[in-house]
LOVEX-467205 format. One line per field, with one value per residue (C-alpha): residue number from 0; x, y, z; residue in three letters. Coordinates in steps of 0.1 Angstrom, whole numbers. Last residue first. Layout:
! residues N
num <- NUM	... $
east <- X	... $
north <- Y	... $
up <- Z	... $
residuo <- ALA	... $
***
This chain:
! residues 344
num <- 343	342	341	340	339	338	337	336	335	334	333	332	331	330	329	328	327	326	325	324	323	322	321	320	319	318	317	316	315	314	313	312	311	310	309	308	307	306	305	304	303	302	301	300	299	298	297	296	295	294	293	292	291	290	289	288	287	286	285	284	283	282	281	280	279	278	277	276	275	274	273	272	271	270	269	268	267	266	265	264	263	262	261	260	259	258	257	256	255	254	253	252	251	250	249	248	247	246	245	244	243	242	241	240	239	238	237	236	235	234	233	232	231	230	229	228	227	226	225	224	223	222	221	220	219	218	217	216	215	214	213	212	211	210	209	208	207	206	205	204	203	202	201	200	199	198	197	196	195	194	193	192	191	190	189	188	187	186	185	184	183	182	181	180	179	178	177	176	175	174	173	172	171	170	169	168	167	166	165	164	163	162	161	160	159	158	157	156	155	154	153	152	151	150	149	148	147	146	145	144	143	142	141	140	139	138	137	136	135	134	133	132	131	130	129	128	127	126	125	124	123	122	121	120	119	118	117	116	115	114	113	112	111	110	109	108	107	106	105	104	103	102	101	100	99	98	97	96	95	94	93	92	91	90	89	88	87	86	85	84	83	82	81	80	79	78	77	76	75	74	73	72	71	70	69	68	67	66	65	64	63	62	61	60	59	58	57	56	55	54	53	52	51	50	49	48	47	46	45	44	43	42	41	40	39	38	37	36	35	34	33	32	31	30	29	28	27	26	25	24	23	22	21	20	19	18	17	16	15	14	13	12	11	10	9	8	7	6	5	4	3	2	1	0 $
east <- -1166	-1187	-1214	-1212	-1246	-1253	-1260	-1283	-1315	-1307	-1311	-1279	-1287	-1252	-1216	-1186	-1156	-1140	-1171	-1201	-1239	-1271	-1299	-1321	-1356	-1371	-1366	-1380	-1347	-1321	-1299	-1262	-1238	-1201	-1188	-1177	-1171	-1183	-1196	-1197	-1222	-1231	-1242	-1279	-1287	-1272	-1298	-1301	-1270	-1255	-1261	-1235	-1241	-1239	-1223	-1211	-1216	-1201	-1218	-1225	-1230	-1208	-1178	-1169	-1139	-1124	-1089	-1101	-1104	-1133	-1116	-1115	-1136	-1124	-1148	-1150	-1172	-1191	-1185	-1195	-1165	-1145	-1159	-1154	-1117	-1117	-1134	-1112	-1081	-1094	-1103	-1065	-1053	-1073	-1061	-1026	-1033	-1049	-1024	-995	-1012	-1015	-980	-969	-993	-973	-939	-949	-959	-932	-910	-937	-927	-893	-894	-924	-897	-872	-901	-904	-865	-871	-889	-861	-841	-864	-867	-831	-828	-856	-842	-807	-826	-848	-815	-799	-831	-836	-795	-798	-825	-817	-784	-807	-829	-794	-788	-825	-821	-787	-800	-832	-818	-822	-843	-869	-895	-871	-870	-877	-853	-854	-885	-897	-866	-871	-906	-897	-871	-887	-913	-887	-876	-910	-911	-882	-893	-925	-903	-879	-913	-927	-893	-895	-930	-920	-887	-914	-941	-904	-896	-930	-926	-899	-905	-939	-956	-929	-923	-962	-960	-931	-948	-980	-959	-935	-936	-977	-986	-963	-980	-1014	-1006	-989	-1023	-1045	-1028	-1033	-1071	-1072	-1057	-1083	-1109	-1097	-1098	-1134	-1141	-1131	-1141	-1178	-1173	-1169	-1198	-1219	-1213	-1211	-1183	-1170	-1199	-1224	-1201	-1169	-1185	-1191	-1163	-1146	-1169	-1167	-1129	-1132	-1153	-1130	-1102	-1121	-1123	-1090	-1075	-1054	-1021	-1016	-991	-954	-945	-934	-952	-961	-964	-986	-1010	-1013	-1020	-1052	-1065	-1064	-1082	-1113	-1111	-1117	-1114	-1073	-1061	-1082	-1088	-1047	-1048	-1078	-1058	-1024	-1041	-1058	-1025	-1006	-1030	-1027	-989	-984	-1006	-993	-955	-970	-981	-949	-927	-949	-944	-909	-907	-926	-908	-918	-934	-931	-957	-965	-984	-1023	-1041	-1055	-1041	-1007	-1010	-1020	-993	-968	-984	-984	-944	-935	-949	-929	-901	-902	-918	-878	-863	-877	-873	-833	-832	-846	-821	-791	-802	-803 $
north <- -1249	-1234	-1251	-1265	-1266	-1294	-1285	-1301	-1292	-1257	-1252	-1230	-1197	-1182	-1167	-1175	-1150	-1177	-1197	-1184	-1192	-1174	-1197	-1213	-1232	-1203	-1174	-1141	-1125	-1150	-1164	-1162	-1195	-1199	-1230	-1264	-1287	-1327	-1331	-1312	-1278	-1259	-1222	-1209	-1176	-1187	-1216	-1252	-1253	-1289	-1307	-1328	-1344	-1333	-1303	-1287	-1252	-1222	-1193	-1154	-1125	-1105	-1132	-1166	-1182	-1198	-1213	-1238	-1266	-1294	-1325	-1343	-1371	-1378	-1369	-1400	-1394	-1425	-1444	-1476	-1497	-1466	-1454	-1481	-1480	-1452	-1459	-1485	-1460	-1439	-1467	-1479	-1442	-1433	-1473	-1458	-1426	-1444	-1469	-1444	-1421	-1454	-1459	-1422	-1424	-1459	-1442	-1406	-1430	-1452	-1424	-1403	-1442	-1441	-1404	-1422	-1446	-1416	-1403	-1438	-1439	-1419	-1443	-1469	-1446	-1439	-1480	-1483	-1455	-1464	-1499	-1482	-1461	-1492	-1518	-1488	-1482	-1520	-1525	-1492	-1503	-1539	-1525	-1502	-1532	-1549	-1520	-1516	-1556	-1557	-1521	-1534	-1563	-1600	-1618	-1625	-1608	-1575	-1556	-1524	-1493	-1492	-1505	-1477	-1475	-1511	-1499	-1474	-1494	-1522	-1497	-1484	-1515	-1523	-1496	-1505	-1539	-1524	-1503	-1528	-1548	-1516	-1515	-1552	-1549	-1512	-1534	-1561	-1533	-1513	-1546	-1550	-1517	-1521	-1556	-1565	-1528	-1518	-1545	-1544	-1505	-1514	-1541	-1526	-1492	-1499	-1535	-1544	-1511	-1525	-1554	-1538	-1516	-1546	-1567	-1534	-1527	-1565	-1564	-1530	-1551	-1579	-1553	-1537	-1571	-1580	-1542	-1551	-1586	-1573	-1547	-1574	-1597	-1569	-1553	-1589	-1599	-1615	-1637	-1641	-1668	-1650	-1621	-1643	-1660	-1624	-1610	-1635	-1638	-1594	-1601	-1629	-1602	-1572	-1595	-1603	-1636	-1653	-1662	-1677	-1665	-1677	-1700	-1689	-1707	-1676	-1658	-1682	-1682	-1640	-1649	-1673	-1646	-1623	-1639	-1650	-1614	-1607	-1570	-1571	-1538	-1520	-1544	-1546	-1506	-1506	-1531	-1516	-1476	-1495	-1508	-1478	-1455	-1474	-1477	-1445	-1435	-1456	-1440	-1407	-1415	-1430	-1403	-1380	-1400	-1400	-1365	-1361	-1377	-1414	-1417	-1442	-1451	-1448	-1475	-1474	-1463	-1496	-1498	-1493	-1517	-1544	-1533	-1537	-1571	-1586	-1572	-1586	-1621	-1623	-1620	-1638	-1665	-1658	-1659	-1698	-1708	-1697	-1713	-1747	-1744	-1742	-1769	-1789 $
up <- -1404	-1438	-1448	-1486	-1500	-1523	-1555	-1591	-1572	-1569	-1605	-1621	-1636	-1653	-1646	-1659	-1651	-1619	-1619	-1608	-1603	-1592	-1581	-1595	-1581	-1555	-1584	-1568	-1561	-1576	-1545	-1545	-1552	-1559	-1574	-1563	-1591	-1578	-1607	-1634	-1642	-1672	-1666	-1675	-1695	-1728	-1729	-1716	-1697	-1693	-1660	-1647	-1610	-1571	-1580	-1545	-1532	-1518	-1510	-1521	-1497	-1515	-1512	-1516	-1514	-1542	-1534	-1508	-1535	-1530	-1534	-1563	-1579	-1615	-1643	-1667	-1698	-1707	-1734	-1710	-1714	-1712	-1682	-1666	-1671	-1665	-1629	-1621	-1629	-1603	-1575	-1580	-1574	-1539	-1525	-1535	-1519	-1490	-1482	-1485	-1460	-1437	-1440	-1433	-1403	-1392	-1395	-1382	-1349	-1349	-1343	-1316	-1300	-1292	-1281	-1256	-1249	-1238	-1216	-1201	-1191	-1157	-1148	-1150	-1129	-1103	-1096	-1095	-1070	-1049	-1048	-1035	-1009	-999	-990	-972	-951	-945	-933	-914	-896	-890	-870	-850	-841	-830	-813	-792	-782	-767	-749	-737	-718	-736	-709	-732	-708	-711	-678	-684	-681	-721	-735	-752	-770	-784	-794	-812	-831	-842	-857	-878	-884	-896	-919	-936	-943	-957	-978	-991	-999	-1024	-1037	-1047	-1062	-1080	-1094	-1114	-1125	-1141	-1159	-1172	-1188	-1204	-1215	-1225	-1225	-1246	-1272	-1275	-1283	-1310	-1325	-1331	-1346	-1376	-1377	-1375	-1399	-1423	-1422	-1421	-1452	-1475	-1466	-1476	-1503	-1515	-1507	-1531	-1554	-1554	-1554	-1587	-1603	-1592	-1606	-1639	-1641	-1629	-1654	-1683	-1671	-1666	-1701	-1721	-1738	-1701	-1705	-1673	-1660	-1658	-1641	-1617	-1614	-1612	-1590	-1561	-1566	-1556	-1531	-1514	-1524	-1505	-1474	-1468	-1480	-1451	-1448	-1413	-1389	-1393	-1363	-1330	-1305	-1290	-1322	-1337	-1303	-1310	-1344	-1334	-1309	-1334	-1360	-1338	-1330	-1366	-1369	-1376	-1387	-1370	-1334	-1334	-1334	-1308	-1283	-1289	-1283	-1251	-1237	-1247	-1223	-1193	-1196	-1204	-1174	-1147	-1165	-1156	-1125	-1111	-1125	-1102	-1075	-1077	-1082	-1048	-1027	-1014	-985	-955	-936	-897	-880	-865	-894	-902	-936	-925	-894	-920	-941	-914	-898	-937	-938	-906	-919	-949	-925	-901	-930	-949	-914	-905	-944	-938	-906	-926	-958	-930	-911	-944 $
residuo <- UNK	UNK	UNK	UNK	UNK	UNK	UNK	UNK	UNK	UNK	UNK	UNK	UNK	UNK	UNK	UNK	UNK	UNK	UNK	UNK	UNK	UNK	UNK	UNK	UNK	UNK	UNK	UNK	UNK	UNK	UNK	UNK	UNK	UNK	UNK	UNK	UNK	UNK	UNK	UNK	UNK	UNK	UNK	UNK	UNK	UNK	UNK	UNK	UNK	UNK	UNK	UNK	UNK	UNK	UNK	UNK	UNK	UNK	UNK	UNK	UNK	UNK	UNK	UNK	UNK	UNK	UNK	UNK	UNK	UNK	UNK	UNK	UNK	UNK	UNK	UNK	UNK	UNK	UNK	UNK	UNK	UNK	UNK	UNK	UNK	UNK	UNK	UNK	UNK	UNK	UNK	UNK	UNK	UNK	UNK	UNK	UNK	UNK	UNK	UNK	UNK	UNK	UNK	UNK	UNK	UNK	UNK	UNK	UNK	UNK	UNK	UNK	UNK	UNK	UNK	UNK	UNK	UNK	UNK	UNK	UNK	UNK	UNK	UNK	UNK	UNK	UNK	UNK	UNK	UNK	UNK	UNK	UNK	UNK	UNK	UNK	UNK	UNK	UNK	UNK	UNK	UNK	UNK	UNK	UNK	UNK	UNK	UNK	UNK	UNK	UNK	UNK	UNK	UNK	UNK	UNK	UNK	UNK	UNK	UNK	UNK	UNK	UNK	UNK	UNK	UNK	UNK	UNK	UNK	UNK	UNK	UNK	UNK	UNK	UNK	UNK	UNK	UNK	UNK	UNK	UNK	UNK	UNK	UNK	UNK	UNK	UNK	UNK	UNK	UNK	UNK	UNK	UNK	UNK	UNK	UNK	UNK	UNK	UNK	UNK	UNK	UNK	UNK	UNK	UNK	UNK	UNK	UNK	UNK	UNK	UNK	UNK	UNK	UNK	UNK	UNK	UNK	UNK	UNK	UNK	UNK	UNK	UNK	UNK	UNK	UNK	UNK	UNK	UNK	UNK	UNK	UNK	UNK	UNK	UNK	UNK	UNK	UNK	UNK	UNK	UNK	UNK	UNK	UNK	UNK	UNK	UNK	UNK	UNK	UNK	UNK	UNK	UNK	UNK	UNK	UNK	UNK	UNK	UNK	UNK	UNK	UNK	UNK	UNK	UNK	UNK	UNK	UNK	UNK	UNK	UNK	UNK	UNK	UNK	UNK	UNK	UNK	UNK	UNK	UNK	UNK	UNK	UNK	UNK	UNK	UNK	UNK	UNK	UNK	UNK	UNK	UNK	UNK	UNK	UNK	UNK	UNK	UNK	UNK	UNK	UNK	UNK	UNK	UNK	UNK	UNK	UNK	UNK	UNK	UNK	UNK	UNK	UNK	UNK	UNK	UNK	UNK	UNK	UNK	UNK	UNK	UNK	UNK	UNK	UNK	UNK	UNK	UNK	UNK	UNK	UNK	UNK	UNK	UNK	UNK	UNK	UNK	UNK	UNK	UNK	UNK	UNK	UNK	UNK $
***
């Protein structure tokens, strides 16, 4: 018990010698003690991953997740540990939506049937979507919360206790000015100067010893972010090769919707593409878009599909065509059926 009490005594000394120091400190009246430069730089840069992978978390979990009522109900199955909820996304409530309704008009009928069609397309696309965000959660969300809720809280929890070695350093610094300044005196605790000036000497080189090896430890674990960010360019080709996967295959479903469609209807199915880099314009001429088919009247005019992108050049004195080519076609094309394509 007399033990536990002297202990209690020294740990308040203590705790109390640090409040004086960084009181002093923030006053201007006591001397600090600085950390080299490298550290300091290693100390704003992990400040700043840490900063920065907090809000790239918070938006990624806000993507793949817009429900915050959602999100706060997963992150309490996690801490319990139980399996998460599984919940229909929004494209398969749509897509049930169209399929009893579609369902109830007569599936015979053309609503009815395309309403079944494009209900059942939407139910896939909301299973894409469910593979996408789970893989999404292991390869990358995971990961950064891993991170931020060990490595990093690890390095917060040794920059407290090297931030105390160093107050207790720079109060046996002080300790020791003022022991010196009181040699020759006479001491008002009757200890003389000398006693008191070597055992302050002693505490010194305990404090500085004790704030070199914390420095050390601390240096090294920042040292280690630049290995985590390694860690985390990884997860980062993982998750944008997932969400290219999600896209493509989202990209595929919505084609074979519309031939389907386009079957139903008799219509001809053009499939969207791209716009394709490979015919520049030249002589003047520009690049436009078809917004929809339009079939040439008369030899003189050019037959367009949507979503073709052809050359362009105005017709002196014609203000509704313009001039238009594709690879050795050539023909009047009406401006309304283009979109002009401005170049970047």
């Amino acid at each position: 018990m007399d033990f536990n009490v002297k202990k209690l005594v020294k740990d308040a000394g203590t705790a109390l010698s640090r409040v004086v120091q960084l009181t002093e400190e923030k006053l201007g009246t006591s001397e600090k003690t600085e950390l080299d430069a490298h550290f300091e730089f290693l100390a704003d840069r992990a400040d700043a991953t840490k900063t920065w992978t907090e809000k790239i978390l918070k938006n990624t979990e806000a993507m793949l997740t817009p429900n915050p009522g959602n999100r706060i109900e997963d992150f309490f199955f996690e801490k319990i540990d139980k399996k998460k909820p599984n919940r229909l996304s929004n494209l398969e409530y749509v897509g049930i939506d169209m399929i009893e309704a579609g369902n109830d008009f007569g599936p015979g009928t053309a609503y009815g049937g395309a309403l079944i069609k494009v209900g059942q397309c939407q139910q896939k696309l909301g299973q894409i979507e469910r593979d996408f965000i789970g893989t999404a959660a292991n390869c990358y969300v995971q990961p950064l919360r891993k991170f931020l809720d060990g490595d990093m809280k690890t390095i917060s929890k040794e920059r407290t206790i090297l931030e105390t070695k160093r107050l207790d350093l720079d109060a046996s610094k002080n300790r020791v000015r003022k022991a010196r300044s009181m040699l020759g005196q006479q001491s008002e605790s009757g200890v003389s100067p000398e006693v008191l000036l070597d055992q302050a000497e002693r505490e010194l080189r305990v404090a500085q010893s004790e704030f070199d090896r914390q420095s050390e430890i601390t240096k090294f674990l920042l040292e280690g972010v630049s290995s985590s960010q390694a860690g985390h360019l990884r997860c980062l080709h993982e998750f944008v090769e997932a969400q290219a996967r999600h896209y493509a295959q989202c990209h595929a479903a919505m084609q074979d919707l519309q031939r389907e469609l386009a079957g139903m209807s008799g219509a001809t199915f053009h499939p969207s593409t791209p716009p394709s880099p490979s015919a520049p314009a030249e002589n003047g001429q520009e690049r436009a878009r078809v917004i929809c088919d339009y079939d040439a009247r008369d030899p003189s005019e050019l037959s367009l599909m949507q979503d073709e992108v052809i050359c362009v050049s105005k017709i002196p004195g014609d203000g509704d065509y313009l001039m238009g080519v594709r690879g050795n076609q050539r023909g009047k094309v009406p401006k309304a059926f283009l979109e002009p394509i401005v170049a970047s």
